[in-house]
VOBA-317451 format. One record per residue (C-alpha): x, y, z; residue in one letter; residue number from 1. Coordinates in nm, 2 decimals, m for minus. Example, Ala and Ser with C-alpha at 12.3 -4.5 7.8 and 13.67 -1.06 7.14 Angstrom:
% residues 2
px, py, pz, lumza, guke
1.23, m0.45, 0.78, A, 1
1.37, m0.11, 0.71, S, 2
END
This chain:
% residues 395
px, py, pz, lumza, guke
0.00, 0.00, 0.00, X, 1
0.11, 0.33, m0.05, X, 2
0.24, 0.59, 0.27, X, 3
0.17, 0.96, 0.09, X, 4
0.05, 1.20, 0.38, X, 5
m0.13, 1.42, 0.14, X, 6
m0.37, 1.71, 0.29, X, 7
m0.65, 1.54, 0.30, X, 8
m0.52, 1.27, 0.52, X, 9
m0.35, 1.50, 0.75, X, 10
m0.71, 1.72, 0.81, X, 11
m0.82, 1.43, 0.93, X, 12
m0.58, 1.28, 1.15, X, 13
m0.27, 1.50, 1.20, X, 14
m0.33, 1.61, 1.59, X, 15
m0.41, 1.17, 1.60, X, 16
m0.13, 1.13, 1.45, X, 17
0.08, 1.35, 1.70, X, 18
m0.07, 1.19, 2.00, X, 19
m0.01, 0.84, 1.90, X, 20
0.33, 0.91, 1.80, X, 21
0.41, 1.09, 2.15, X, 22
0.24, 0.80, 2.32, X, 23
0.43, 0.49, 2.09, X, 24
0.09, 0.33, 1.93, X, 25
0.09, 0.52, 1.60, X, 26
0.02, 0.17, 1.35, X, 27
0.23, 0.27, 1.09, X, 28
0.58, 0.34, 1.31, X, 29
0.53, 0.03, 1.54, X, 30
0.75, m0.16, 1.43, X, 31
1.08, 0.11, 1.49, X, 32
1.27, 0.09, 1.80, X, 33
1.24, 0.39, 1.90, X, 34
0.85, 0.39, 1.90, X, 35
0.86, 0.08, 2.08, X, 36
1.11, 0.21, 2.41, X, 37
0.81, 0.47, 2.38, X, 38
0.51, 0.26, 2.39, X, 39
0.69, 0.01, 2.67, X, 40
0.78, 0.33, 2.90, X, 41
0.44, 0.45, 2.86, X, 42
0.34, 0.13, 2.93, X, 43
0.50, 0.08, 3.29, X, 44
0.39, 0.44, 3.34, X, 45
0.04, 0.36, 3.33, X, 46
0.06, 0.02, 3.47, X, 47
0.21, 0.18, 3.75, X, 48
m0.07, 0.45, 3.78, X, 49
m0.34, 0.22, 3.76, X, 50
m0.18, m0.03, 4.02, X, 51
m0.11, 0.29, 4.29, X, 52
m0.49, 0.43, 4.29, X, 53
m0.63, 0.04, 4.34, X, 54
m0.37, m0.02, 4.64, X, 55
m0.48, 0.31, 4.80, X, 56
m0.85, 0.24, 4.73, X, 57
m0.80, m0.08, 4.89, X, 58
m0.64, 0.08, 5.23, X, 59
m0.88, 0.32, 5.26, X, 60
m0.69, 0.58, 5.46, X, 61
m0.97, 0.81, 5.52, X, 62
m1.28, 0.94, 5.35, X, 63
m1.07, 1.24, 5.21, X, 64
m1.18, 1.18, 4.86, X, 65
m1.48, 1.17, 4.67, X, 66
m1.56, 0.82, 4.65, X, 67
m1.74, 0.92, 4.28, X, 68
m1.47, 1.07, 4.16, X, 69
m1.24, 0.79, 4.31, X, 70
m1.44, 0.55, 4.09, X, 71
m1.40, 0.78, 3.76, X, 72
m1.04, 0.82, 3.83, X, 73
m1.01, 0.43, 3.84, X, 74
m1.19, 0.38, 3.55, X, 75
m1.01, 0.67, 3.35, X, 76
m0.69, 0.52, 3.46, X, 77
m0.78, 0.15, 3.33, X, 78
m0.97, 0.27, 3.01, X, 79
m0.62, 0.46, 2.94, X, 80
m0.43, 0.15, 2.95, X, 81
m0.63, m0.08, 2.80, X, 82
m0.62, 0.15, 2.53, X, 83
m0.24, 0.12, 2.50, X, 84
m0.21, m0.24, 2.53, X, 85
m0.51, m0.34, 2.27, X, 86
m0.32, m0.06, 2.03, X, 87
m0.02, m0.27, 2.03, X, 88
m0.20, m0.62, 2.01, X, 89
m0.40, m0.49, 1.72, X, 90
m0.10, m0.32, 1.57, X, 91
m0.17, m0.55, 1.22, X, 92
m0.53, m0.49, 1.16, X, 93
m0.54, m0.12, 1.30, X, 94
m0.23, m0.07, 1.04, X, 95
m0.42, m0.22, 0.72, X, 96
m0.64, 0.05, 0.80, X, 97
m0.48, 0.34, 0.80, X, 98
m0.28, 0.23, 0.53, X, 99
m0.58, 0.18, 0.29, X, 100
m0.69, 0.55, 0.42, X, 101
m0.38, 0.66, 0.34, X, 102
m0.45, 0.50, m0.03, X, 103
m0.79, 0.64, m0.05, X, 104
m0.66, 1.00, 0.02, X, 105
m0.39, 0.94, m0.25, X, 106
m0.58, 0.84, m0.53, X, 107
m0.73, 1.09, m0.78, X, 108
m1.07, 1.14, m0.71, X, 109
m1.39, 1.39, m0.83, X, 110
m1.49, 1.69, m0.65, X, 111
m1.81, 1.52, m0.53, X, 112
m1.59, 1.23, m0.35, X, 113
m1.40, 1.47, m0.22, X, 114
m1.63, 1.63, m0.09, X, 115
m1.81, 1.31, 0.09, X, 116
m1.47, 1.20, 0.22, X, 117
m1.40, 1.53, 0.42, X, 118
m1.72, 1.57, 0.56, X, 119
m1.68, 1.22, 0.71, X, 120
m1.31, 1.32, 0.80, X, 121
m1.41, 1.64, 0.94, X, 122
m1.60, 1.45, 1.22, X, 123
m1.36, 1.31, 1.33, X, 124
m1.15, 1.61, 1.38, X, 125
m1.42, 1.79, 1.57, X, 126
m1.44, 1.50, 1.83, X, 127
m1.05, 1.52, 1.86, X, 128
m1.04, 1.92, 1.86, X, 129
m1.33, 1.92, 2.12, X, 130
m1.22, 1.63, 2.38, X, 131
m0.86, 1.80, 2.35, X, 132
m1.04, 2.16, 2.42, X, 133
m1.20, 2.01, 2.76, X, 134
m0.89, 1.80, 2.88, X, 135
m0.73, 2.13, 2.89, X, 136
m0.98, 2.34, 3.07, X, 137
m1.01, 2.09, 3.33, X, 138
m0.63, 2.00, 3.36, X, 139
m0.59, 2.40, 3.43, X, 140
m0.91, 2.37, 3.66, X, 141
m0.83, 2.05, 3.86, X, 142
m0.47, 2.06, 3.95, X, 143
m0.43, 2.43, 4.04, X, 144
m0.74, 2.33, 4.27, X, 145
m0.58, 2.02, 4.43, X, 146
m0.25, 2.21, 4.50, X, 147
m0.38, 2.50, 4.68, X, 148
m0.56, 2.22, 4.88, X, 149
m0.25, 2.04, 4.93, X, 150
m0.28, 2.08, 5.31, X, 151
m0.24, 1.78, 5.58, X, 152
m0.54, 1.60, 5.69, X, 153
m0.51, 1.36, 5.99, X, 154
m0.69, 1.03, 5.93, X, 155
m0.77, 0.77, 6.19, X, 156
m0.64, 0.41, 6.08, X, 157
m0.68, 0.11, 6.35, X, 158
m0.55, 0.29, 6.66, X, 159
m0.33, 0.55, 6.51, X, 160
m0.36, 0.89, 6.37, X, 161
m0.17, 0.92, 6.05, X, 162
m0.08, 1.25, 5.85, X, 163
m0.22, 1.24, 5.45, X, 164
m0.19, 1.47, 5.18, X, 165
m0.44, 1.54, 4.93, X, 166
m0.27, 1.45, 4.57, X, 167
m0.34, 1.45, 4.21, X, 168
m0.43, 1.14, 4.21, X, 169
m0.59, 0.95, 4.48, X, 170
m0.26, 0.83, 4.65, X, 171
m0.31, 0.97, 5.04, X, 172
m0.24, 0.60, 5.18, X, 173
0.03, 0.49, 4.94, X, 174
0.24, 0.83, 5.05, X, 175
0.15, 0.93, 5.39, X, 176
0.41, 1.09, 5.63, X, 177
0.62, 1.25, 5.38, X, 178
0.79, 1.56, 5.39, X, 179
0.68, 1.87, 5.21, X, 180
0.95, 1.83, 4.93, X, 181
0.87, 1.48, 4.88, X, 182
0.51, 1.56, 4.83, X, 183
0.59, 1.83, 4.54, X, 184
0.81, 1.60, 4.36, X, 185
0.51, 1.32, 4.42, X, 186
0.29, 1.59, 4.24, X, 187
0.46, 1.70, 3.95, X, 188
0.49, 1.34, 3.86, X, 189
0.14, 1.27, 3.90, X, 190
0.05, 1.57, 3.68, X, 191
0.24, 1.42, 3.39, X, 192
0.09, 1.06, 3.48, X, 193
m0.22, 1.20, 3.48, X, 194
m0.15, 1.42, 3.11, X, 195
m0.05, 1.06, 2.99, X, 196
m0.35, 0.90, 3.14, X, 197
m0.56, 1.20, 2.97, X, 198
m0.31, 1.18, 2.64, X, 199
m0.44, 0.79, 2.57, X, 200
m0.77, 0.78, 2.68, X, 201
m0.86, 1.08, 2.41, X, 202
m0.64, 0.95, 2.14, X, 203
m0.79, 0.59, 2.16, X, 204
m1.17, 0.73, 2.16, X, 205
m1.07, 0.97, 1.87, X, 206
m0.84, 0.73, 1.66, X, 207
m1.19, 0.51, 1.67, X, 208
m1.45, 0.72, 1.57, X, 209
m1.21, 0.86, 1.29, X, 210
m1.10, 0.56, 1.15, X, 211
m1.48, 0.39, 1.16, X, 212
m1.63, 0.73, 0.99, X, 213
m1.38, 0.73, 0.74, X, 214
m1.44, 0.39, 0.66, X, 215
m1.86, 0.45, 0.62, X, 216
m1.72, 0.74, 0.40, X, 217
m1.56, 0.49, 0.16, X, 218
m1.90, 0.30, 0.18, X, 219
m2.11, 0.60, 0.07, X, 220
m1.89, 0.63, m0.20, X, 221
m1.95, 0.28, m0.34, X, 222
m2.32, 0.32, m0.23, X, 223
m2.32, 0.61, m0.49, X, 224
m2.12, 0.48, m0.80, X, 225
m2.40, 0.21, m0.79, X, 226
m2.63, 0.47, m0.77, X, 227
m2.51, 0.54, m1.08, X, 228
m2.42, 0.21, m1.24, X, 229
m2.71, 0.26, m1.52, X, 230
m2.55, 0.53, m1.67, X, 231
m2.17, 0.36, m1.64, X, 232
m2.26, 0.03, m1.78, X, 233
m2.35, 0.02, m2.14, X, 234
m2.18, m0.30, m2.24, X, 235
m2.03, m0.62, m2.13, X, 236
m1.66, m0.46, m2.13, X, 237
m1.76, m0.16, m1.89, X, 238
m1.96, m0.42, m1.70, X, 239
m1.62, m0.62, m1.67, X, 240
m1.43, m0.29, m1.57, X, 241
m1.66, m0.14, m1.35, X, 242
m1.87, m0.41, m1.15, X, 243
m1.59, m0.62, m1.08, X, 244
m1.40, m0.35, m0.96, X, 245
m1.68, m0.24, m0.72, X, 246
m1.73, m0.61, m0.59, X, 247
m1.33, m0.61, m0.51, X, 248
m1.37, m0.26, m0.37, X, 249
m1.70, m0.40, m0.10, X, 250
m1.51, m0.69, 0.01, X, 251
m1.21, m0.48, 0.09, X, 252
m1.46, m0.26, 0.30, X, 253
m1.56, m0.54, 0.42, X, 254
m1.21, m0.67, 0.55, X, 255
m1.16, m0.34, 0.68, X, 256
m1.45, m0.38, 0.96, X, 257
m1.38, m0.65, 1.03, X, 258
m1.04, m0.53, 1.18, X, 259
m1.23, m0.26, 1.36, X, 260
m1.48, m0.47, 1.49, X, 261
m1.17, m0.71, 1.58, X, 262
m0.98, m0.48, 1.75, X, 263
m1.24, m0.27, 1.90, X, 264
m1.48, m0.51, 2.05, X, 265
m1.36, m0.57, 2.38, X, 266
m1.28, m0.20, 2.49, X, 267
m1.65, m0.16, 2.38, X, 268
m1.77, m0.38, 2.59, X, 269
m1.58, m0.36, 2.88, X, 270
m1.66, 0.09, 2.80, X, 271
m2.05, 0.01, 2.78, X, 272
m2.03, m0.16, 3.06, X, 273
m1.86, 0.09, 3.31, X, 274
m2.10, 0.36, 3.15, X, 275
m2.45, 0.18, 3.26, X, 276
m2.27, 0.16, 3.62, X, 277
m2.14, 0.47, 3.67, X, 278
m2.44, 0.65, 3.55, X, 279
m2.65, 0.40, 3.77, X, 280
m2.39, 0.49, 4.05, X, 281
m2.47, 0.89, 3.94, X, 282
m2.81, 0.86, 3.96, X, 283
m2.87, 0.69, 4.34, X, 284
m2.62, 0.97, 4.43, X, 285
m2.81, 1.27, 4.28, X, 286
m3.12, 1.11, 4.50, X, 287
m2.95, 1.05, 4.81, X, 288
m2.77, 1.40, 4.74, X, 289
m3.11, 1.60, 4.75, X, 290
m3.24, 1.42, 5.03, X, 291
m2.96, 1.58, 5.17, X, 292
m2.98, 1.88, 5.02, X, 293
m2.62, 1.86, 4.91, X, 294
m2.67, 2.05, 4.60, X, 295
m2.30, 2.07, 4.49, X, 296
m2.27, 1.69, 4.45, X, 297
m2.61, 1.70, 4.30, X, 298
m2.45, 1.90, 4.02, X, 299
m2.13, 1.71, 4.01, X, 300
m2.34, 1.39, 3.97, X, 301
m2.56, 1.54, 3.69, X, 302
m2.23, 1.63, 3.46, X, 303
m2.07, 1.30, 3.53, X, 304
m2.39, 1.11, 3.36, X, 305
m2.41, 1.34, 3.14, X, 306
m2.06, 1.33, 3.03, X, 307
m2.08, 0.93, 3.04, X, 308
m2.39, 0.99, 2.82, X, 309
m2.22, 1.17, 2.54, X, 310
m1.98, 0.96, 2.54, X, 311
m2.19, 0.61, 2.52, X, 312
m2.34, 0.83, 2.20, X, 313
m1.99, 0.84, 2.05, X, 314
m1.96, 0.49, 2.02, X, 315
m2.32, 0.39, 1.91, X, 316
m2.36, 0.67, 1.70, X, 317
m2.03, 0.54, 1.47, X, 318
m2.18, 0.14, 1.46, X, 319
m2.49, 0.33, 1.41, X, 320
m2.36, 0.46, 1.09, X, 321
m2.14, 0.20, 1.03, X, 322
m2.46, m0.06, 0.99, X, 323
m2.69, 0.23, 0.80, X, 324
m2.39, 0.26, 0.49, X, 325
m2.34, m0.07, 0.48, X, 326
m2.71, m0.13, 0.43, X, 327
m2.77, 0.15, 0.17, X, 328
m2.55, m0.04, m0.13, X, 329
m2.86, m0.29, m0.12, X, 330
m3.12, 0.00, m0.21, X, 331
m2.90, 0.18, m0.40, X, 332
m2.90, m0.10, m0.63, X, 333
m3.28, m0.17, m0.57, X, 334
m3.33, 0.16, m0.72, X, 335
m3.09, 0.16, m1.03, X, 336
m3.22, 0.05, m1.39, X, 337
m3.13, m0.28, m1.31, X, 338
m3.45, m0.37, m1.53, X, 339
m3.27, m0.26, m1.84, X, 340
m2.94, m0.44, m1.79, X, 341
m2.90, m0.78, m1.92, X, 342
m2.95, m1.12, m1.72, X, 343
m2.58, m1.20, m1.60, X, 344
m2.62, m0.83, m1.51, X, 345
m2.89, m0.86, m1.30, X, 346
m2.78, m1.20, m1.16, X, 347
m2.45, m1.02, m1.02, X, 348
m2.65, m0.76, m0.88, X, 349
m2.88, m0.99, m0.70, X, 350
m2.58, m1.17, m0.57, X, 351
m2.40, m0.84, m0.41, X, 352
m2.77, m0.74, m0.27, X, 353
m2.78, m1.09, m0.08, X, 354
m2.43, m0.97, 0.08, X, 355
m2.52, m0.66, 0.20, X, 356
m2.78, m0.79, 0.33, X, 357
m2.58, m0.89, 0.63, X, 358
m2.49, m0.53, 0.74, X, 359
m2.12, m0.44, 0.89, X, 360
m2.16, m0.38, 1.22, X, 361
m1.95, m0.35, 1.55, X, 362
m2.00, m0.54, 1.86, X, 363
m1.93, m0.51, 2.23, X, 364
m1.73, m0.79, 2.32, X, 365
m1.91, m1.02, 2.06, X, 366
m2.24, m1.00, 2.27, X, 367
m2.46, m0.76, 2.10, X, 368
m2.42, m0.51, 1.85, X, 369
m2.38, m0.13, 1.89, X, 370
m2.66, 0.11, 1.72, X, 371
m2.79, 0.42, 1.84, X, 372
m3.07, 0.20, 2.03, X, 373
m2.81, 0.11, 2.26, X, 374
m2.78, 0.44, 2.44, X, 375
m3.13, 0.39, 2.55, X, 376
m3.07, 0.02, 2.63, X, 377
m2.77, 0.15, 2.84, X, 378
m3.03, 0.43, 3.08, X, 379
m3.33, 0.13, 3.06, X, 380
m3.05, m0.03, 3.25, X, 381
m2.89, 0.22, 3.48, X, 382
m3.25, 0.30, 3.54, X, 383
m3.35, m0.06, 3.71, X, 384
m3.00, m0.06, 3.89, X, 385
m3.10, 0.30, 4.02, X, 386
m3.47, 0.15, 4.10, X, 387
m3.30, m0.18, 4.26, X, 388
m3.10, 0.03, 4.49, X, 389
m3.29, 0.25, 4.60, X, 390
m3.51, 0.00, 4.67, X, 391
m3.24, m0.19, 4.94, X, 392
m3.18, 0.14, 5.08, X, 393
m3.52, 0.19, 5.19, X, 394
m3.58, m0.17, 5.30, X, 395
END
């Protein structure tokens, strides 16, 4: 396949590009050493993160952290890695498709494909450009915040009173009695653990939804030249040229999600389900949090569902799409002059209609598949968790 980073290709994924470089899981520069020493340091990095904030969850120093935003941290943390590691198992697949984008950039093509690829690419770019835009403003937000707090808190554990600090990162147990020096250096390095942390999480949602849009792109393409397959075949040599060369074209599209779906399926399931429970956890908080009348976790609670909300979108929207190109080559066909072609003609077309019939779609963990439906599936859920809790409580 060809490697040309034309303009097109670089709207569409250069700040990906950047990130997945910095971070050792760009597909295409795997294989070089020095992307490797890259991806294995930020590797230990985050293995090292994720192992620290489940020890000191486990000690349970004190309640001197928000037990919610424990649990997000937690689940930030080990969505980050996962992301890293299934980047690196997947490195094959997830490069087959980036080089055939690379292709489809590269090749000459009309105004009006142009014009379907970038609008497609163009997505993708805003969800990068926007989850970039709000890591910032809470990176500036939330670790100013938590070093002006950086005072002492005494905590009771068994018989003894112990000094903690309040860190970037919910670390109290695993550092307690240090000095004042100590704790600095401790900070700085959880601010850049927690940049990584930030750095993969975004770049793995992104580097999804770009690659899967750009891929429905391509199929709205083919959806369109048979659209227009009347007017293009005239004769049994331009049938030759141009059907067979659409019917490769499909099962190359086809190939292509199934590497998605390959290397995608698991971190879609194992996302999916976190969502349903945090927003389950979200909800029995905002009700115990009125009952209260503790307003300022009532608000905190509403943007953490609603974040997790956007975000369950962002996958079901894409196998949403995914499923609705995929199906459209069938009626686009349907509705060509297919009458007034000739009857090994027709019996090709009836043949390519049968496989599209079986829709590409994307899974969660090979369990069910992912269309916009699922969102509400996902709060029909969180709902009866919500209902069964606050049933116990009352009880």
């Amino acid at each position: 396949m060809k490697t040309h980073w034309n303009n097109g290709m670089d709207y569409g994924f250069r700040e990906i590009r950047a990130i997945m470089c910095m971070l050792g899981i760009w597909p295409l520069q795997q294989n070089d050493l020095v992307c490797t020493f890259r991806w294995i340091l930020i590797f230990i990095v985050e293995s090292f993160t994720v192992t620290s904030v489940l020890i000191d969850s486990f000690k349970n120093c004190g309640d001197i952290n928000d037990n919610l935003e424990l649990f997000l941290i937690i689940e930030a943390c080990f969505h980050a890695w996962l992301n890293v590691f299934l980047a690196r198992l997947y490195k094959k697949k997830i490069a087959t498709n980036v080089s055939s984008a690379i292709d489809d950039w590269s090749l000459s093509m009309k105004k009006q494909s142009y014009v379907v690829m970038l609008e497609h690419a163009r997505l993708g770019r805003i969800i990068i450009l926007f989850q970039l835009m709000i890591g910032i403003i809470c990176a500036f937000l939330y670790f100013p915040i938590a070093f002006i707090r950086s005072k002492q808190q005494v905590a009771i554990i068994g018989n003894k009173s112990t000094t903690l600090w309040i860190f970037a990162l919910p670390t109290s147990c695993l550092f307690k009695d240090i000095s004042y020096s100590i704790y600095k250096a401790i900070f700085v390095m959880q601010i850049l653990q927690g940049f990584i942390i930030y750095m993969s999480e975004c770049v793995g949602d992104s580097f999804f939804f770009a690659i899967t849009m750009h891929l429905c792109g391509q199929l709205e393409l083919l959806r369109v030249n048979f659209v227009e397959v009347g007017r293009k075949i005239t004769g049994k040599i331009q049938y030759r040229n141009f059907l067979g060369q659409w019917i490769r074209r499909h099962y190359e599209l086809i190939i292509l999600a199934r590497n998605i779906e390959d290397a995608f399926n698991l971190n879609l399931l194992i996302r999916l389900s976190i969502i349903t429970v945090f927003i389950a956890i979200s909800g029995m908080r905002v009700i115990v949090s009125v009952k209260h009348q503790e307003y300022i976790d009532v608000m905190k609670s509403l943007l953490f569902i609603q974040y997790f909300i956007i975000q369950s979108f962002l996958f079901t929207h894409t196998g949403d799409v995914l499923r609705n190109k995929s199906e459209s080559i069938a009626s686009a066909i349907y509705d060509s002059t297919w009458h007034e072609f000739s009857s090994t003609t027709m019996k090709d077309l009836i043949l390519i209609m049968m496989r599209t019939n079986v829709p590409l779609q994307l899974s969660a963990g090979k369990f069910f598949y992912i269309t916009r439906s699922t969102t509400t599936d996902i709060l029909k859920t969180a709902l009866t968790y919500i209902s069964f809790l606050q049933a116990t409580m009352e009880k």
